[in-house]
Steps between C-alpha positions, in 0.01 A plus 500: 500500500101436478333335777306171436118542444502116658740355700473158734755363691527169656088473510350171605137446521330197612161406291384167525728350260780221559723819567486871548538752240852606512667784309853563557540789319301700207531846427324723246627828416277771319376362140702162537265247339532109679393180459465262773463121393436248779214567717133372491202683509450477859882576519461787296235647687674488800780718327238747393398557876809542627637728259169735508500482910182277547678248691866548649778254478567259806870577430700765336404836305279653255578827381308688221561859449676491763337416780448198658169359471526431884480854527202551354245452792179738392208413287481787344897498410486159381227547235697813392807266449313228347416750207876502387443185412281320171424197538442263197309163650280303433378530841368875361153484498319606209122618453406198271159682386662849426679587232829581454496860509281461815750294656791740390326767652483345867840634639363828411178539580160292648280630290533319209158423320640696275816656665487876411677630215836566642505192684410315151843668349685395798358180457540450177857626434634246802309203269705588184804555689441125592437446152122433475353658210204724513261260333517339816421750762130440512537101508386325785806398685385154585514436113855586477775249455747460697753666358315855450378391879886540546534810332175651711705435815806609405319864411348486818827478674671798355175707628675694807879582302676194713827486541501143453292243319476142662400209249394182641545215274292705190561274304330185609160547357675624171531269167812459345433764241460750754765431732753734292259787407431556836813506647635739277128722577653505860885572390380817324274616728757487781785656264277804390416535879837410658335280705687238724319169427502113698370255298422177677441228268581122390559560142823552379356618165330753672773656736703517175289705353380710831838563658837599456609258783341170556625312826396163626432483878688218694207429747762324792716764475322785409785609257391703126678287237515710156391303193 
């Protein structure tokens, strides 16, 4: 049997909300793709920490590749764990005067005015993987809209091979039109990779699309409803 990738277990964490975060149960095995309806941004965001060790849970257990993230004390071993993970957010900053390929290039390298040939292809091949075209790479990313804005971060994410993408409510800057397109961007891109993929969002549309389990959180019991 394959070991989860993700696993909590009767987590609570208090936030500043009317009541903790509380997850009774969720488990992610390797290249599962779920949805998870029910929690606000700052909700949401408290999920991400917990699940990528920058915050423990006041009660019960976060496992992710096995370990606990209790267990991981060090710096320097954190930041080696935290690149297992890509993280699709808002919250992402982007260089708003750069241009795309400029801002592709960042995991890989500083220098990036212009990033050096190799680091351009690396670049470059990430973006289309996204599915930005190449008319684009030399647009200034503050121009963009927000759904190739999208697309920019979700390259970015799959920069260091993760074993597991995070998505924090991508679609709420998205029209409509593009709520579909993109999820099905990030349902290839995490079939051709096998990657294991959370997808925290409000829109059912969207974790339709995304997922191939979408689960409404009870937030006073903590229990994973499927929808």
């Amino acid at each position: 049997m394959t070991a989860p990738v993700l696993e909590l277990t009767g987590v609570t964490k208090a936030y500043g909300a009317l009541r903790p975060l509380r997850i009774e149960r969720l488990v992610l095995a390797p290249g599962d793709q779920l949805a998870l309806l029910g929690l606000d941004q700052p909700a949401a965001e408290v999920l991400i920490n917990l699940v990528t060790g920058a915050s423990l849970p006041d009660t019960g257990e976060v496992r992710v590749f096995g370990r606990r993230t209790a267990d991981i004390t060090e710096t320097d071993d954190w930041l080696t764990f935290l690149d297992r993970f890509g993280i699709v957010s808002d919250r992402a900053a982007l260089l708003e005067p750069m241009t795309v390929l400029q801002n592709m290039a960042v995991p890989f390298s500083l220098q990036i005015e212009p990033p050096s040939p190799e680091v351009a292809e690396q670049a470059s091949g990430l973006a289309v993987e996204a599915g930005l075209p190449h008319a684009v790479m030399e647009q200034r990313v503050g121009d963009l809209d927000p759904l190739a804005r999208m697309r920019l971060r979700l390259g970015r994410a799959l920069a260091f091979e993760p074993g597991v993408l995070l998505l924090e409510h991508p679609s709420a800057t998205l029209s409509r039109a593009d709520i579909v397109p993109f999820a099905v961007n990030v349902r290839q891109v995490a079939e051709r990779r096998t990657l294991a993929t959370l997808t925290i969002t409000a829109d059912g549309e969207f974790a339709g699309a995304v997922a191939e389990q979408a689960f409404a959180l009870e937030a006073a019991t903590g229990r994973l409803k499927r929808l």
